[in-house]
C-alpha positions in Angstrom: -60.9 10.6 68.2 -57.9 10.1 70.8 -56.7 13.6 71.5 -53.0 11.9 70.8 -54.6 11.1 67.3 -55.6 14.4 66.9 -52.9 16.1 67.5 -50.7 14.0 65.0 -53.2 14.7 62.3 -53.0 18.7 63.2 -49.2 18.4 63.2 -49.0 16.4 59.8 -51.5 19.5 58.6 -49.1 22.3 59.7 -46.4 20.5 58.3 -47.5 20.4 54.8 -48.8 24.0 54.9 -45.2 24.6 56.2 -44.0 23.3 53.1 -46.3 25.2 50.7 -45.8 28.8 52.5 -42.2 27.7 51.6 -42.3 27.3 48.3 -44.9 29.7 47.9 -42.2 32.4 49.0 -39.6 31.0 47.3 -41.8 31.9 43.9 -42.2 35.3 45.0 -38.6 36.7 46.1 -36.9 34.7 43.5 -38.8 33.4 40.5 -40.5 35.9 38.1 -42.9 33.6 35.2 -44.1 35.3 32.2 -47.8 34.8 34.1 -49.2 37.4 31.0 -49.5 36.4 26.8 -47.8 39.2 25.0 -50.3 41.8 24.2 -47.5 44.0 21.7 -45.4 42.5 19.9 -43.3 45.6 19.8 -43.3 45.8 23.4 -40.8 43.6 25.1 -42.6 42.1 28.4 -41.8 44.5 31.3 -41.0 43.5 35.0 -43.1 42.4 37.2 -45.1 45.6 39.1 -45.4 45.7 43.2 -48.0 46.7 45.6 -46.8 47.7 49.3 -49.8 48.1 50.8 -50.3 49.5 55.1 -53.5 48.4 56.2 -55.6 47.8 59.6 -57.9 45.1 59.7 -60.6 43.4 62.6 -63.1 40.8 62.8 -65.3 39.9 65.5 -63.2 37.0 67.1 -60.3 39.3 67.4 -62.2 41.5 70.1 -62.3 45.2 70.3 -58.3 45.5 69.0 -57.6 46.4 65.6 -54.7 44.1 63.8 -51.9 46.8 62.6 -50.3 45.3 59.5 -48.6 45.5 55.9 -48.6 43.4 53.0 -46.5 43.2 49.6 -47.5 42.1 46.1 -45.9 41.0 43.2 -48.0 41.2 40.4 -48.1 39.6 36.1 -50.6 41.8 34.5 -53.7 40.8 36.2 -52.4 37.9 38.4 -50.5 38.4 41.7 -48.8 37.0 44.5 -49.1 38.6 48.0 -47.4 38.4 51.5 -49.1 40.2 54.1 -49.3 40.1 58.1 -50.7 41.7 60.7 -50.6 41.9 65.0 -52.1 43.7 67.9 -51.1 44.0 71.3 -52.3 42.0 74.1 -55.6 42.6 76.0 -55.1 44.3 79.3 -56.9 41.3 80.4 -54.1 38.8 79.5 -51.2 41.4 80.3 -50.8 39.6 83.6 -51.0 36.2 82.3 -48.3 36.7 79.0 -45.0 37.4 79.0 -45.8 38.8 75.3 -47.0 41.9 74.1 -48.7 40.7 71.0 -51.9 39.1 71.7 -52.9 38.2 68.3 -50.9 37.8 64.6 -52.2 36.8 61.3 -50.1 36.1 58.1 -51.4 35.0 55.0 -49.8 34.1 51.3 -52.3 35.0 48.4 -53.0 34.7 44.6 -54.7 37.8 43.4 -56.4 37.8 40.6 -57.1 42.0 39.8 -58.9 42.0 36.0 -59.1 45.4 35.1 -55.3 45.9 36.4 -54.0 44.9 32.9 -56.8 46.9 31.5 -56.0 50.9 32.3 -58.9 51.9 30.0 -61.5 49.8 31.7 -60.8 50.6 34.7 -60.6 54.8 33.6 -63.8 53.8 32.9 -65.0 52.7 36.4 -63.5 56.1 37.9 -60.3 54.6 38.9 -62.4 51.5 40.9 -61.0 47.9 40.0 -62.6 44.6 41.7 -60.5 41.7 43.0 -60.5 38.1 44.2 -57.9 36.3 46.2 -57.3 33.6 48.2 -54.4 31.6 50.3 -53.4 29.7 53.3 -51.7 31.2 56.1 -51.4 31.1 60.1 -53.2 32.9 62.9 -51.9 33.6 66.7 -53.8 34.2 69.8 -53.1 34.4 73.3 -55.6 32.7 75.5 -55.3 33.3 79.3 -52.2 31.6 79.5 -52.1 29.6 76.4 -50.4 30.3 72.7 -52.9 28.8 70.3 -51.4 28.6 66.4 -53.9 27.8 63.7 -53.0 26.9 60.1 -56.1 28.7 57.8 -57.6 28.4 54.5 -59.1 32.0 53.4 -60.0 34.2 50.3 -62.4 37.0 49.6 -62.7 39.9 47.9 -61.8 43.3 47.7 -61.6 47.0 45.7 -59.1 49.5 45.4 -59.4 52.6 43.9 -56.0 55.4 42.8 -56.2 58.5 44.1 -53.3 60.2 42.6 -50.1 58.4 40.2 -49.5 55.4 42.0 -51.2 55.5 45.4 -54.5 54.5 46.2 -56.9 53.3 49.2 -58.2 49.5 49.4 -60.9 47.4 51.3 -61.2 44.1 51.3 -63.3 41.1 53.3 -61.7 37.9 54.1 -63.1 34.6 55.1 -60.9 32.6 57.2 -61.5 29.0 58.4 -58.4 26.6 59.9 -57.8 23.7 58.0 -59.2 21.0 60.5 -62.5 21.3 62.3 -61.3 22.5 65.6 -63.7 23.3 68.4 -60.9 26.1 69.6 -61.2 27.9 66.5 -64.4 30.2 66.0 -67.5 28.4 65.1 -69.8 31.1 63.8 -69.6 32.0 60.2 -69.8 35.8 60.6 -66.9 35.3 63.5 -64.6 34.3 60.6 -65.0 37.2 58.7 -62.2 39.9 58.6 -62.1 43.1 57.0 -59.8 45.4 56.1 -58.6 49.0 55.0 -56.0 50.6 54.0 -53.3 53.1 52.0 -51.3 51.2 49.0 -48.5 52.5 46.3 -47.5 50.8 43.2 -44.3 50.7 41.8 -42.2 48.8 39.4 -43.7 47.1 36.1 -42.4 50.0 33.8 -39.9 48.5 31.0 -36.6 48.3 31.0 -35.4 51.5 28.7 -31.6 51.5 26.9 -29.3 53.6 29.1 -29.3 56.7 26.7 -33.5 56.6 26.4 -34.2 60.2 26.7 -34.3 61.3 22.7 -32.0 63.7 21.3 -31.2 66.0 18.3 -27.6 66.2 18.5 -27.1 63.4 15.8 -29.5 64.7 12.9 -30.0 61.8 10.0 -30.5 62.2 6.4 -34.4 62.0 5.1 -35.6 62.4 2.2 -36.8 65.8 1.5 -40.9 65.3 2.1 -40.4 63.6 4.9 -38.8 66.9 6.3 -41.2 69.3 5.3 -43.6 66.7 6.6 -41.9 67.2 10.1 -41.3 70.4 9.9 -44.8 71.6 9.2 -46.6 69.1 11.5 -44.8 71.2 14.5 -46.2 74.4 12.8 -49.3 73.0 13.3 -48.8 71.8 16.4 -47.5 74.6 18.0 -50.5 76.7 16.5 -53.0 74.6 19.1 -51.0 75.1 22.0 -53.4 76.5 24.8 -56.4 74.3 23.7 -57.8 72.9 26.1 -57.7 69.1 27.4 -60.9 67.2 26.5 -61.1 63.3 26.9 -62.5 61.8 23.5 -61.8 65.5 22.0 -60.5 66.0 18.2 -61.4 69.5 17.1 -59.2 72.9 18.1 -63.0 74.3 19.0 -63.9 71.7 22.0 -60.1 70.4 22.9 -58.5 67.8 22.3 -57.0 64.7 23.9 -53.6 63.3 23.1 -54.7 61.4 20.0 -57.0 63.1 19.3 -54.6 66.1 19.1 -51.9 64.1 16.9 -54.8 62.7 14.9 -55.6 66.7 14.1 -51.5 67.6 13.7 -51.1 64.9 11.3 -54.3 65.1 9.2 -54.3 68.7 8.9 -50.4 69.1 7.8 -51.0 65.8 5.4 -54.1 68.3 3.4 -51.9 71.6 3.8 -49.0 70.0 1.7 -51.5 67.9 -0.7 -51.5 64.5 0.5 -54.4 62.3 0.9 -55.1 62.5 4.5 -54.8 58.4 6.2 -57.5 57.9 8.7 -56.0 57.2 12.1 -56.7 55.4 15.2 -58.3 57.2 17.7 -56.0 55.7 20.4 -52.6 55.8 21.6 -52.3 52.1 21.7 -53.5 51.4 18.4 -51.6 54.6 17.0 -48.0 52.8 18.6 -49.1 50.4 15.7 -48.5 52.3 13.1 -45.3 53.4 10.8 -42.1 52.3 11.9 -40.6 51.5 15.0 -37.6 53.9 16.3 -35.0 52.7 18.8 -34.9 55.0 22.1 -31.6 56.2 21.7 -29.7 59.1 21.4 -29.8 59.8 17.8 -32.6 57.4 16.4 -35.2 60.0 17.8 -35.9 63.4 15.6 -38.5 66.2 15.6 -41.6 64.6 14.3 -41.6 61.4 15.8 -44.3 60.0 17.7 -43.4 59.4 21.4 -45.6 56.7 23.5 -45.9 56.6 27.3 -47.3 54.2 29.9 -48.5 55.2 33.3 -48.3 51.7 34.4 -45.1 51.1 32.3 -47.1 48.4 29.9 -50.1 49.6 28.4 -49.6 52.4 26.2 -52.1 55.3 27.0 -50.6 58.6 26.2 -49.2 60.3 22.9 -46.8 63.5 22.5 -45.3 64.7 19.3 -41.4 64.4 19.9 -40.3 68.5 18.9 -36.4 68.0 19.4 -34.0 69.1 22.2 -36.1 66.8 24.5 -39.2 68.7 24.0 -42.4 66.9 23.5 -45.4 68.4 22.4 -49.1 67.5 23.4 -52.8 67.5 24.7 -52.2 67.0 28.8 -54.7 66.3 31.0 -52.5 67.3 34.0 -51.0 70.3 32.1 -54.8 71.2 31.2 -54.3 71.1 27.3 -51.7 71.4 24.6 -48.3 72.6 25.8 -44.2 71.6 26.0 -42.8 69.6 28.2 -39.1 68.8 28.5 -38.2 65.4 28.9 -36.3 64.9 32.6 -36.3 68.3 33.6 -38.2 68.3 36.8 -40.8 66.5 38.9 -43.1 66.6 36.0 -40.4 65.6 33.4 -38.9 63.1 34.9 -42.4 61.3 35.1 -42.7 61.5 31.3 -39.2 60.5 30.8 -39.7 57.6 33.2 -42.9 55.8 31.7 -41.4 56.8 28.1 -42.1 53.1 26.2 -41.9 53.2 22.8 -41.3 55.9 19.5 -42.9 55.6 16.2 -42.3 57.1 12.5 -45.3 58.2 10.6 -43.8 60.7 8.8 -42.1 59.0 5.4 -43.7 55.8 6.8 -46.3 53.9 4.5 -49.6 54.5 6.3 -52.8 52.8 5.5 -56.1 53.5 6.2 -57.6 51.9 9.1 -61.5 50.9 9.3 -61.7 51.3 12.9 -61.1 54.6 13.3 -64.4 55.8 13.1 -65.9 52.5 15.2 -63.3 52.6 17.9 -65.4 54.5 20.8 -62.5 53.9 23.6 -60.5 57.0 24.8 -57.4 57.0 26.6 -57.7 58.2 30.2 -56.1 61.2 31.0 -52.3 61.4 31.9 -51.7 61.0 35.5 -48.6 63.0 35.8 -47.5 65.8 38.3 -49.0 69.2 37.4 -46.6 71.4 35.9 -45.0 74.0 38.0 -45.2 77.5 35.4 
Protein backbone atom coordinates (compact mmCIF):
# COMPACT_ATOMS: atom_id res chain seq x y z
CA UNK A 1 0.00 0.00 0.00
CA UNK A 2 1.31 3.68 -1.01
CA UNK A 3 2.75 4.99 2.21
CA UNK A 4 0.52 8.28 1.13
CA UNK A 5 -2.42 5.77 1.30
CA UNK A 6 -1.43 4.67 4.49
CA UNK A 7 -1.11 7.37 6.17
CA UNK A 8 -4.64 8.77 5.20
CA UNK A 9 -6.15 5.60 6.47
CA UNK A 10 -4.08 6.05 9.96
CA UNK A 11 -5.18 9.67 10.11
CA UNK A 12 -8.97 8.79 9.30
CA UNK A 13 -8.36 6.09 12.36
CA UNK A 14 -7.07 8.67 14.82
CA UNK A 15 -9.74 10.83 13.87
CA UNK A 16 -12.63 8.75 14.86
CA UNK A 17 -10.88 7.51 18.05
CA UNK A 18 -10.62 11.33 18.59
CA UNK A 19 -14.19 11.58 18.42
CA UNK A 20 -15.04 8.63 20.75
CA UNK A 21 -12.37 9.66 23.62
CA UNK A 22 -14.52 12.80 23.27
CA UNK A 23 -17.59 11.72 23.93
CA UNK A 24 -16.45 9.15 26.03
CA UNK A 25 -15.32 12.00 28.45
CA UNK A 26 -18.11 14.00 27.99
CA UNK A 27 -20.17 10.87 29.68
CA UNK A 28 -17.91 10.77 32.48
CA UNK A 29 -17.50 14.53 33.81
CA UNK A 30 -20.97 15.40 32.99
CA UNK A 31 -23.62 12.72 32.50
CA UNK A 32 -24.43 10.38 35.47
CA UNK A 33 -27.11 7.21 33.97
CA UNK A 34 -28.88 5.09 36.33
CA UNK A 35 -26.32 2.14 34.92
CA UNK A 36 -27.80 -0.09 38.23
CA UNK A 37 -31.84 -1.69 38.63
CA UNK A 38 -33.05 -0.57 42.02
CA UNK A 39 -32.14 -3.25 44.40
CA UNK A 40 -34.42 -1.34 47.57
CA UNK A 41 -37.18 0.14 46.97
CA UNK A 42 -36.86 2.10 50.12
CA UNK A 43 -33.57 3.24 49.18
CA UNK A 44 -33.42 6.07 46.81
CA UNK A 45 -30.52 5.43 44.20
CA UNK A 46 -27.31 7.03 45.57
CA UNK A 47 -24.55 8.93 43.52
CA UNK A 48 -22.28 7.62 41.58
CA UNK A 49 -19.01 6.27 43.82
CA UNK A 50 -15.19 7.17 42.60
CA UNK A 51 -11.98 5.43 42.44
CA UNK A 52 -8.62 7.72 42.39
CA UNK A 53 -6.23 5.34 41.98
CA UNK A 54 -1.88 6.16 41.83
CA UNK A 55 -0.22 3.46 40.17
CA UNK A 56 3.16 2.46 38.30
CA UNK A 57 3.02 0.29 35.45
CA UNK A 58 5.87 -1.39 32.64
CA UNK A 59 5.88 -3.66 29.96
CA UNK A 60 8.66 -5.03 28.02
CA UNK A 61 8.49 -2.51 24.95
CA UNK A 62 8.66 0.37 27.32
CA UNK A 63 12.35 -0.63 28.31
CA UNK A 64 13.83 -0.64 31.81
CA UNK A 65 11.65 2.74 32.89
CA UNK A 66 8.69 2.43 34.88
CA UNK A 67 5.51 4.56 33.59
CA UNK A 68 4.46 6.89 36.78
CA UNK A 69 0.77 7.49 36.51
CA UNK A 70 -2.96 8.03 38.05
CA UNK A 71 -6.21 7.11 36.93
CA UNK A 72 -9.97 8.06 38.07
CA UNK A 73 -13.13 6.06 38.05
CA UNK A 74 -16.58 6.75 38.10
CA UNK A 75 -18.43 3.90 38.95
CA UNK A 76 -22.83 2.53 38.78
CA UNK A 77 -22.77 -0.39 41.13
CA UNK A 78 -20.67 -2.82 39.31
CA UNK A 79 -20.05 -0.90 36.02
CA UNK A 80 -17.54 1.92 35.68
CA UNK A 81 -15.99 4.37 33.58
CA UNK A 82 -12.17 5.14 34.01
CA UNK A 83 -9.57 7.84 32.81
CA UNK A 84 -6.19 7.02 33.50
CA UNK A 85 -2.52 8.01 32.13
CA UNK A 86 0.70 7.51 32.67
CA UNK A 87 4.70 8.84 31.52
CA UNK A 88 8.32 8.30 32.16
CA UNK A 89 11.06 10.33 31.42
CA UNK A 90 13.27 10.02 28.55
CA UNK A 91 16.16 7.39 28.17
CA UNK A 92 19.61 8.87 28.77
CA UNK A 93 20.08 7.59 25.40
CA UNK A 94 17.66 9.91 23.58
CA UNK A 95 18.36 12.93 26.09
CA UNK A 96 20.63 14.31 23.42
CA UNK A 97 18.42 13.75 20.63
CA UNK A 98 14.84 15.30 22.34
CA UNK A 99 14.11 18.48 23.42
CA UNK A 100 11.46 16.60 25.78
CA UNK A 101 11.78 15.05 29.01
CA UNK A 102 9.11 12.55 28.69
CA UNK A 103 10.11 9.67 26.64
CA UNK A 104 6.99 7.66 26.73
CA UNK A 105 2.96 8.41 27.74
CA UNK A 106 0.07 6.17 27.78
CA UNK A 107 -3.67 7.23 28.27
CA UNK A 108 -6.46 5.06 28.11
CA UNK A 109 -10.53 5.50 28.61
CA UNK A 110 -12.15 2.22 30.14
CA UNK A 111 -15.38 0.36 30.98
CA UNK A 112 -15.00 -1.63 34.11
CA UNK A 113 -16.97 -4.03 34.82
CA UNK A 114 -16.16 -4.99 38.97
CA UNK A 115 -19.03 -7.85 40.01
CA UNK A 116 -18.66 -8.27 43.51
CA UNK A 117 -18.41 -4.31 43.91
CA UNK A 118 -22.22 -4.14 44.24
CA UNK A 119 -22.04 -7.20 46.25
CA UNK A 120 -20.25 -6.18 49.88
CA UNK A 121 -21.10 -9.65 51.27
CA UNK A 122 -19.53 -11.64 48.51
CA UNK A 123 -16.76 -10.05 48.29
CA UNK A 124 -16.41 -10.15 52.69
CA UNK A 125 -16.42 -13.47 51.64
CA UNK A 126 -13.36 -13.50 49.35
CA UNK A 127 -11.33 -11.63 52.22
CA UNK A 128 -11.80 -8.29 50.78
CA UNK A 129 -10.45 -9.67 47.07
CA UNK A 130 -12.81 -8.60 44.09
CA UNK A 131 -12.01 -9.60 40.30
CA UNK A 132 -12.38 -7.25 37.33
CA UNK A 133 -12.50 -6.84 33.55
CA UNK A 134 -12.00 -3.79 31.49
CA UNK A 135 -11.32 -2.63 28.41
CA UNK A 136 -10.93 0.73 26.13
CA UNK A 137 -9.20 2.66 23.42
CA UNK A 138 -6.59 5.10 24.11
CA UNK A 139 -3.11 6.57 22.82
CA UNK A 140 0.50 5.80 23.45
CA UNK A 141 3.72 8.17 23.08
CA UNK A 142 7.28 7.29 22.39
CA UNK A 143 10.34 8.96 21.57
CA UNK A 144 12.45 7.29 19.02
CA UNK A 145 15.97 8.70 18.36
CA UNK A 146 14.69 11.77 17.08
CA UNK A 147 11.18 10.84 16.18
CA UNK A 148 7.67 11.40 18.15
CA UNK A 149 5.62 8.28 17.22
CA UNK A 150 1.62 8.50 18.42
CA UNK A 151 -0.24 5.32 18.34
CA UNK A 152 -4.10 5.06 18.65
CA UNK A 153 -4.68 1.45 20.83
CA UNK A 154 -7.29 -0.98 21.45
CA UNK A 155 -6.66 -2.73 25.02
CA UNK A 156 -8.49 -4.54 27.96
CA UNK A 157 -7.49 -7.08 30.61
CA UNK A 158 -7.97 -7.82 33.82
CA UNK A 159 -7.20 -7.05 37.22
CA UNK A 160 -7.88 -7.45 41.34
CA UNK A 161 -8.04 -5.18 44.05
CA UNK A 162 -8.26 -5.88 47.48
CA UNK A 163 -9.25 -3.05 50.76
CA UNK A 164 -6.99 -2.79 53.28
CA UNK A 165 -8.64 -0.48 55.65
CA UNK A 166 -12.27 1.85 55.03
CA UNK A 167 -11.83 2.97 51.64
CA UNK A 168 -8.30 2.36 50.57
CA UNK A 169 -6.90 -0.53 49.00
CA UNK A 170 -3.92 -1.93 46.66
CA UNK A 171 -4.66 -3.12 42.85
CA UNK A 172 -2.91 -5.11 40.04
CA UNK A 173 -3.93 -5.43 36.88
CA UNK A 174 -2.49 -6.80 33.17
CA UNK A 175 -3.30 -5.05 30.08
CA UNK A 176 -3.13 -6.06 26.48
CA UNK A 177 -2.53 -3.32 24.21
CA UNK A 178 -2.47 -3.50 20.31
CA UNK A 179 -2.80 -0.12 17.94
CA UNK A 180 -5.71 -0.09 15.84
CA UNK A 181 -3.89 -0.71 12.42
CA UNK A 182 -1.23 -3.26 11.77
CA UNK A 183 1.74 -1.12 11.94
CA UNK A 184 5.21 -2.60 11.58
CA UNK A 185 6.40 0.43 14.10
CA UNK A 186 4.32 -0.84 16.83
CA UNK A 187 5.55 -4.04 18.76
CA UNK A 188 5.01 -7.20 17.07
CA UNK A 189 5.46 -9.84 19.72
CA UNK A 190 2.39 -10.67 21.81
CA UNK A 191 4.17 -10.73 25.25
CA UNK A 192 5.71 -7.13 24.14
CA UNK A 193 2.15 -5.85 24.37
CA UNK A 194 1.47 -6.76 27.64
CA UNK A 195 1.55 -4.09 30.52
CA UNK A 196 1.14 -4.53 34.02
CA UNK A 197 0.46 -2.54 36.73
CA UNK A 198 0.31 -1.79 40.61
CA UNK A 199 -0.76 0.36 42.70
CA UNK A 200 -2.57 2.36 45.93
CA UNK A 201 -6.41 3.34 45.34
CA UNK A 202 -9.28 5.19 47.64
CA UNK A 203 -12.82 5.26 47.19
CA UNK A 204 -15.07 7.88 47.81
CA UNK A 205 -18.51 9.12 47.01
CA UNK A 206 -21.58 6.64 46.34
CA UNK A 207 -23.00 7.25 49.89
CA UNK A 208 -26.84 8.79 49.61
CA UNK A 209 -27.75 11.92 49.81
CA UNK A 210 -29.16 12.34 53.65
CA UNK A 211 -31.80 15.42 54.60
CA UNK A 212 -29.79 18.31 56.09
CA UNK A 213 -30.95 17.57 59.78
CA UNK A 214 -30.06 13.47 59.42
CA UNK A 215 -28.36 12.90 62.65
CA UNK A 216 -31.57 11.58 64.96
CA UNK A 217 -32.65 13.30 67.88
CA UNK A 218 -34.85 13.22 71.10
CA UNK A 219 -35.57 16.71 71.49
CA UNK A 220 -39.10 16.35 69.78
CA UNK A 221 -40.63 13.14 71.71
CA UNK A 222 -44.05 11.82 69.84
CA UNK A 223 -46.98 10.30 71.36
CA UNK A 224 -47.06 6.12 71.18
CA UNK A 225 -49.26 4.17 72.30
CA UNK A 226 -48.43 2.79 75.66
CA UNK A 227 -46.87 -0.95 74.57
CA UNK A 228 -45.01 0.40 72.07
CA UNK A 229 -43.09 2.38 74.98
CA UNK A 230 -42.58 -0.24 77.29
CA UNK A 231 -41.58 -2.16 74.24
CA UNK A 232 -38.77 0.51 73.67
CA UNK A 233 -37.97 1.01 76.82
CA UNK A 234 -37.23 -2.50 77.86
CA UNK A 235 -35.47 -3.54 74.57
CA UNK A 236 -32.64 -0.93 75.79
CA UNK A 237 -32.67 -2.80 79.24
CA UNK A 238 -31.78 -5.55 77.44
CA UNK A 239 -29.55 -4.18 75.31
CA UNK A 240 -27.55 -2.36 77.56
CA UNK A 241 -27.38 -5.75 79.74
CA UNK A 242 -25.05 -7.34 76.69
CA UNK A 243 -22.79 -4.51 76.48
CA UNK A 244 -19.12 -5.96 76.58
CA UNK A 245 -20.00 -9.19 74.59
CA UNK A 246 -17.93 -9.78 72.43
CA UNK A 247 -18.07 -9.29 68.43
CA UNK A 248 -18.59 -12.66 66.56
CA UNK A 249 -19.48 -12.72 62.72
CA UNK A 250 -22.63 -15.10 62.28
CA UNK A 251 -22.97 -14.83 66.30
CA UNK A 252 -26.50 -14.77 68.16
CA UNK A 253 -26.08 -15.92 71.66
CA UNK A 254 -24.65 -13.55 74.78
CA UNK A 255 -22.36 -16.87 75.44
CA UNK A 256 -20.30 -16.81 71.97
CA UNK A 257 -20.95 -12.97 70.81
CA UNK A 258 -22.84 -11.62 68.76
CA UNK A 259 -22.84 -9.69 65.39
CA UNK A 260 -24.96 -6.68 64.73
CA UNK A 261 -28.13 -8.69 63.79
CA UNK A 262 -27.56 -11.06 65.40
CA UNK A 263 -27.40 -8.88 68.55
CA UNK A 264 -30.79 -6.94 67.63
CA UNK A 265 -32.28 -10.30 66.66
CA UNK A 266 -31.40 -11.31 70.54
CA UNK A 267 -32.58 -7.57 71.92
CA UNK A 268 -35.75 -7.88 70.25
CA UNK A 269 -36.72 -11.53 70.72
CA UNK A 270 -35.79 -11.62 74.28
CA UNK A 271 -37.77 -8.26 75.35
CA UNK A 272 -40.86 -9.54 72.98
CA UNK A 273 -40.94 -13.14 75.62
CA UNK A 274 -40.07 -10.89 78.90
CA UNK A 275 -43.35 -8.79 78.28
CA UNK A 276 -45.49 -11.86 76.86
CA UNK A 277 -45.50 -11.55 73.25
CA UNK A 278 -45.08 -14.17 70.77
CA UNK A 279 -41.54 -13.70 69.68
CA UNK A 280 -41.45 -12.99 65.39
CA UNK A 281 -38.66 -14.73 63.82
CA UNK A 282 -36.22 -12.34 62.25
CA UNK A 283 -33.89 -12.00 59.50
CA UNK A 284 -30.60 -12.80 60.21
CA UNK A 285 -29.30 -9.80 58.14
CA UNK A 286 -29.10 -6.20 58.25
CA UNK A 287 -30.41 -5.91 54.75
CA UNK A 288 -33.21 -7.98 54.95
CA UNK A 289 -33.98 -6.59 58.70
CA UNK A 290 -34.16 -2.69 56.78
CA UNK A 291 -37.22 -4.65 55.30
CA UNK A 292 -39.16 -4.83 58.09
CA UNK A 293 -41.75 -2.56 60.14
CA UNK A 294 -42.05 0.92 59.04
CA UNK A 295 -39.96 3.28 57.54
CA UNK A 296 -38.81 6.55 59.58
CA UNK A 297 -37.76 9.69 57.94
CA UNK A 298 -34.02 10.84 59.12
CA UNK A 299 -34.89 13.86 60.65
CA UNK A 300 -34.74 15.55 63.66
CA UNK A 301 -37.72 14.42 65.45
CA UNK A 302 -39.05 11.32 63.41
CA UNK A 303 -36.12 9.25 65.11
CA UNK A 304 -36.83 7.93 68.95
CA UNK A 305 -35.13 5.38 71.36
CA UNK A 306 -35.89 2.10 69.91
CA UNK A 307 -35.66 2.51 66.45
CA UNK A 308 -33.63 0.49 64.25
CA UNK A 309 -30.71 2.50 62.57
CA UNK A 310 -29.09 1.06 59.18
CA UNK A 311 -25.65 1.88 57.84
CA UNK A 312 -23.78 1.41 54.65
CA UNK A 313 -20.04 1.28 54.40
CA UNK A 314 -20.22 1.76 50.74
CA UNK A 315 -23.22 4.24 51.17
CA UNK A 316 -25.78 1.56 49.16
CA UNK A 317 -25.80 -1.75 50.43
CA UNK A 318 -27.01 -1.99 53.89
CA UNK A 319 -24.57 -4.09 56.03
CA UNK A 320 -24.65 -2.93 59.60
CA UNK A 321 -27.42 -2.56 62.41
CA UNK A 322 -27.43 -0.38 65.74
CA UNK A 323 -30.37 0.11 68.05
CA UNK A 324 -30.96 3.93 68.00
CA UNK A 325 -30.82 4.69 72.31
CA UNK A 326 -31.69 8.57 72.03
CA UNK A 327 -29.49 11.67 72.49
CA UNK A 328 -27.59 10.38 69.33
CA UNK A 329 -26.51 7.36 70.94
CA UNK A 330 -26.65 4.14 69.15
CA UNK A 331 -26.31 0.86 70.59
CA UNK A 332 -24.63 -2.26 69.03
CA UNK A 333 -22.40 -5.46 68.30
CA UNK A 334 -19.09 -3.63 66.50
CA UNK A 335 -16.58 -5.35 64.95
CA UNK A 336 -14.23 -2.35 65.15
CA UNK A 337 -15.34 -1.52 68.68
CA UNK A 338 -14.76 -5.38 69.48
CA UNK A 339 -18.43 -6.06 70.69
CA UNK A 340 -21.54 -4.47 72.06
CA UNK A 341 -20.97 -0.81 73.11
CA UNK A 342 -22.35 3.10 72.58
CA UNK A 343 -21.44 5.10 70.09
CA UNK A 344 -22.47 8.81 69.69
CA UNK A 345 -23.51 9.72 66.38
CA UNK A 346 -20.90 12.72 64.96
CA UNK A 347 -18.84 12.96 67.85
CA UNK A 348 -15.44 12.09 66.62
CA UNK A 349 -13.43 10.31 64.04
CA UNK A 350 -15.33 7.26 64.83
CA UNK A 351 -18.74 9.03 64.92
CA UNK A 352 -18.68 10.88 62.22
CA UNK A 353 -18.11 7.66 60.18
CA UNK A 354 -21.36 6.24 61.46
CA UNK A 355 -23.11 9.35 61.04
CA UNK A 356 -21.83 9.65 57.52
CA UNK A 357 -22.81 6.15 55.99
CA UNK A 358 -26.19 6.48 58.23
CA UNK A 359 -28.96 5.23 55.27
CA UNK A 360 -31.96 4.33 56.45
CA UNK A 361 -34.20 3.94 60.08
CA UNK A 362 -36.88 1.39 60.74
CA UNK A 363 -39.87 0.89 63.39
CA UNK A 364 -40.28 -2.53 64.73
CA UNK A 365 -41.55 -1.65 67.86
CA UNK A 366 -45.66 -1.10 67.48
CA UNK A 367 -44.99 -2.23 63.79
CA UNK A 368 -46.94 -5.36 62.51
CA UNK A 369 -44.20 -7.97 62.15
CA UNK A 370 -44.60 -11.23 60.46
CA UNK A 371 -42.76 -14.16 60.56
CA UNK A 372 -40.28 -14.74 57.99
CA UNK A 373 -39.31 -18.44 56.59
CA UNK A 374 -35.84 -17.50 55.85
CA UNK A 375 -34.56 -16.80 58.91
CA UNK A 376 -33.43 -20.04 59.73
CA UNK A 377 -32.14 -20.84 55.78
CA UNK A 378 -30.46 -17.54 55.28
CA UNK A 379 -26.67 -18.61 55.94
CA UNK A 380 -25.20 -14.99 54.81
CA UNK A 381 -23.61 -12.73 57.49
CA UNK A 382 -22.89 -9.21 57.29
CA UNK A 383 -19.18 -8.47 57.19
CA UNK A 384 -17.90 -6.71 59.96
CA UNK A 385 -18.12 -2.77 60.21
CA UNK A 386 -15.17 -1.08 58.81
CA UNK A 387 -15.16 1.93 60.94
CA UNK A 388 -12.27 3.73 62.89
CA UNK A 389 -11.48 2.03 66.20
CA UNK A 390 -12.80 3.83 69.03
CA UNK A 391 -10.51 6.02 70.94
CA UNK A 392 -11.63 5.06 75.07
Amino acid sequence: MPSKHREILRSEARRRSVLVLAALVLEFLVLSPPLVAQEDDDLPLPPPAWTLQGFAAWSDHSGSSLFGGTSLAKFWGSLGLRLGGAARPVSADAQQLSSSRIGAWIADVDLVFEPLRAAPDLQAAFFGFSLYVFGGIGGYHVTRSALDTNYATLSYGMGVSHVLLGPFGVQGEARYRTPFESDAGFVSSSRQRLEFSVGLRAAFGGRRRKEADASPSATAPRVVDAWGAAMASHMLDVAESYLNTPYRRGGTSPQSGFDAAGFVRSVIGRAQVELGQKGAELPRTARDLAKMGDQVPLRIGSVRPGDLLFFASDGRHIDHVAIYAGRDRIIHATASGGGVRYDILSEGERGRWFAEHLVSARRLVGARISKTGDAGRDERFDPPDPAPQPTH
